[in-house]
Backbone bond lengths (Angstrom), bond angles and torsions (degrees), N, CA, C in turn:
res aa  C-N    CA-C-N  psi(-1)  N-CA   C-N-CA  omega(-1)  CA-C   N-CA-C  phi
1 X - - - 1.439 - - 1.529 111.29 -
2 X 1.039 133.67 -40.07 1.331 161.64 154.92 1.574 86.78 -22.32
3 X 1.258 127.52 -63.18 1.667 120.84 -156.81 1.952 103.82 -58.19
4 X 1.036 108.00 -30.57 1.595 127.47 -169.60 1.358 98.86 -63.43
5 X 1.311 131.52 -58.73 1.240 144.98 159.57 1.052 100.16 -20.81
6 X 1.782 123.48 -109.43 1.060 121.79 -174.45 1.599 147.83 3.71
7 X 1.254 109.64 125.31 1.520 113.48 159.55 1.464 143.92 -81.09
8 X 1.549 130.16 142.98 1.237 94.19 -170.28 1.519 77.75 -133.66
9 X 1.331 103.40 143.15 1.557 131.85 175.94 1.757 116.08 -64.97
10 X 1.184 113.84 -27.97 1.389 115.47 -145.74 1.355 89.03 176.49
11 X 1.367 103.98 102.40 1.673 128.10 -177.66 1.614 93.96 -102.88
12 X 1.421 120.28 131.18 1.096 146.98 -179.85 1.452 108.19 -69.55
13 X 1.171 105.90 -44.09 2.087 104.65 167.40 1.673 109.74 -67.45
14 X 1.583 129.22 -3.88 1.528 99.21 154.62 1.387 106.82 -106.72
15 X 1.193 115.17 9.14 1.823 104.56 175.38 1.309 135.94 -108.35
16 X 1.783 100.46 -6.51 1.276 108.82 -160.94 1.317 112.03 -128.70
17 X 1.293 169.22 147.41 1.415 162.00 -155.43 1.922 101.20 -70.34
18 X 1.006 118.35 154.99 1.277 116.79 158.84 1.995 120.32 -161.31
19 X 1.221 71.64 164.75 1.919 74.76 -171.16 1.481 104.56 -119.07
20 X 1.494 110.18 153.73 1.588 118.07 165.84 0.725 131.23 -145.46
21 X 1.392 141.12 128.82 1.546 139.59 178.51 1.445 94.10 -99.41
22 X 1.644 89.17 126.33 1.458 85.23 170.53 2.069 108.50 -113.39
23 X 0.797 98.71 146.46 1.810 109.74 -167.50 1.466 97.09 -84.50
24 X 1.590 122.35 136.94 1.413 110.13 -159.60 1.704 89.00 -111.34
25 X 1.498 125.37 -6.84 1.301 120.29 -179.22 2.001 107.68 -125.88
26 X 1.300 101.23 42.54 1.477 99.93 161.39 1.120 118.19 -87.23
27 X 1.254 117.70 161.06 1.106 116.92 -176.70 1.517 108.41 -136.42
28 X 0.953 120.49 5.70 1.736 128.98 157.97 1.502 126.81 -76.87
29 X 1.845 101.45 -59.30 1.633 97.04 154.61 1.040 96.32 -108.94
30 X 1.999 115.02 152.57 1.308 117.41 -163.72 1.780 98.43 -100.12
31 X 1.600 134.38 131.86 0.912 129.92 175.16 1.394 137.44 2.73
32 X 1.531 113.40 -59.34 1.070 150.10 140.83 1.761 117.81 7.59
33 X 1.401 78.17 -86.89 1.506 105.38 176.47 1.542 128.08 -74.23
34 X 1.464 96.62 -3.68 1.613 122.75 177.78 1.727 91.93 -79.27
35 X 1.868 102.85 -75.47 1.182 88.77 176.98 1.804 149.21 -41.00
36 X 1.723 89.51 -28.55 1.665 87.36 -156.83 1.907 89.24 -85.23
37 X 1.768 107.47 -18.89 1.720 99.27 172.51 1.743 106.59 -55.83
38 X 1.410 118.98 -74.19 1.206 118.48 173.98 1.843 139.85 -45.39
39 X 1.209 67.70 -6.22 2.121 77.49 161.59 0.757 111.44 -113.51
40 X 1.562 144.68 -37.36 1.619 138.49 148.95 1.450 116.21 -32.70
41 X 1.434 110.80 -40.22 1.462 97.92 -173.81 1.654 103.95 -99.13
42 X 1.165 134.01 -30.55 1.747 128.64 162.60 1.289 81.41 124.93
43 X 0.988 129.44 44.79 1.408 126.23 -168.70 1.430 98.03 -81.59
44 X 1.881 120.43 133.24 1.775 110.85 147.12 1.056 112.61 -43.63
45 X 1.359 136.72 157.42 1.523 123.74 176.95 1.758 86.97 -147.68
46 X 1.509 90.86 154.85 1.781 115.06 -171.40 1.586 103.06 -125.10
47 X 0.991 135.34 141.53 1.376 116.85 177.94 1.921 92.62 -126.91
48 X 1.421 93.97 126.97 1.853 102.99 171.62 1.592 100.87 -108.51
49 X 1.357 104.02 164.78 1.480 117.82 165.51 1.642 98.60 -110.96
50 X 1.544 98.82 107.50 1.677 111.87 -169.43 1.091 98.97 -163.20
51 X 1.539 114.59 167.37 1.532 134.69 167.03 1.854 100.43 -82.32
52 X 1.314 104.75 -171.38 1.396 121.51 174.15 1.238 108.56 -69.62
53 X 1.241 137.81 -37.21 1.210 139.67 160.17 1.585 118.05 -70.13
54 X 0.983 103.54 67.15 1.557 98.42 -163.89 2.042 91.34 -76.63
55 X 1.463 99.72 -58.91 1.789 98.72 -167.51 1.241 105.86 -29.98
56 X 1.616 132.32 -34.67 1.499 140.69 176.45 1.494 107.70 -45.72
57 X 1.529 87.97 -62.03 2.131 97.08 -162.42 1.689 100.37 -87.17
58 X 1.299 118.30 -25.81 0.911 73.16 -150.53 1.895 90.88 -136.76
59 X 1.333 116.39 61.70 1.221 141.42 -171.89 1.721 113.24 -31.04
60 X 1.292 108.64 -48.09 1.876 116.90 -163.51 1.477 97.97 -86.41
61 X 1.710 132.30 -43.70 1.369 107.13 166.13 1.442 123.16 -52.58
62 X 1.409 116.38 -38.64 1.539 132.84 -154.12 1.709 84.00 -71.61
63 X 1.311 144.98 -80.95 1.405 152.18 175.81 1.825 101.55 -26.60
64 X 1.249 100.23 -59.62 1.683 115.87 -177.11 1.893 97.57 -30.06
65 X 1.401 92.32 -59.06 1.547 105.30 -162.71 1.593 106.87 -77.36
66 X 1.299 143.63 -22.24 1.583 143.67 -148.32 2.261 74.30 -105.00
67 X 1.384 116.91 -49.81 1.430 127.43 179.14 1.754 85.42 -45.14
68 X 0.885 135.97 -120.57 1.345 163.06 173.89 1.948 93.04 5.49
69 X 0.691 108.84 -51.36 1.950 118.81 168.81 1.633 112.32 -55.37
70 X 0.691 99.55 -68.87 1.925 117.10 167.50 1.253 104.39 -34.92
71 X 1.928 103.53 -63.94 1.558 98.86 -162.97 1.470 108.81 -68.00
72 X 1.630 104.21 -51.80 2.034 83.71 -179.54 1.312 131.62 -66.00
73 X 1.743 106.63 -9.28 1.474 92.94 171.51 2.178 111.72 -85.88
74 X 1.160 110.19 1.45 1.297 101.74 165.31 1.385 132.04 -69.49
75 X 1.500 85.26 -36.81 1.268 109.13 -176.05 1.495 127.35 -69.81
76 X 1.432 105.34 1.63 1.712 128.20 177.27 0.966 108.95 -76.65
């Protein structure tokens, strides 16, 4: 509970590259809110047609995208 508390000085989603798939049939976070997270943070963004569990359903985008992460950060 203690972690909730906490402050963080320097959040790693405005300093550091990030990626997102956002799932266009979740229903936990609503699309929506996928997007407006991943534009706050500058996120690449991927869009699947998946549930919240997408890594479950939907394995070869989810790899597609962590591939695609790897490569541009090598490429730094």
């Amino acid at each position: 509970m203690d972690a909730l508390a906490g402050s963080i000085t320097d959040p790693a989603w405005r300093t550091k590259p990030s990626w997102y798939m956002i799932t266009t049939e979740d229903r936990m976070i609503p699309p929506p809110a996928q997007h407006a997270m991943s534009e706050r943070a500058g996120s690449t963004v991927v869009e699947v047609a998946g549930s919240h569990s997408v890594y479950l359903s939907q394995p070869g985008p989810v790899a597609d995208l962590i591939e695609q992460a790897s490569s541009a950060m090598t490429k730094r």
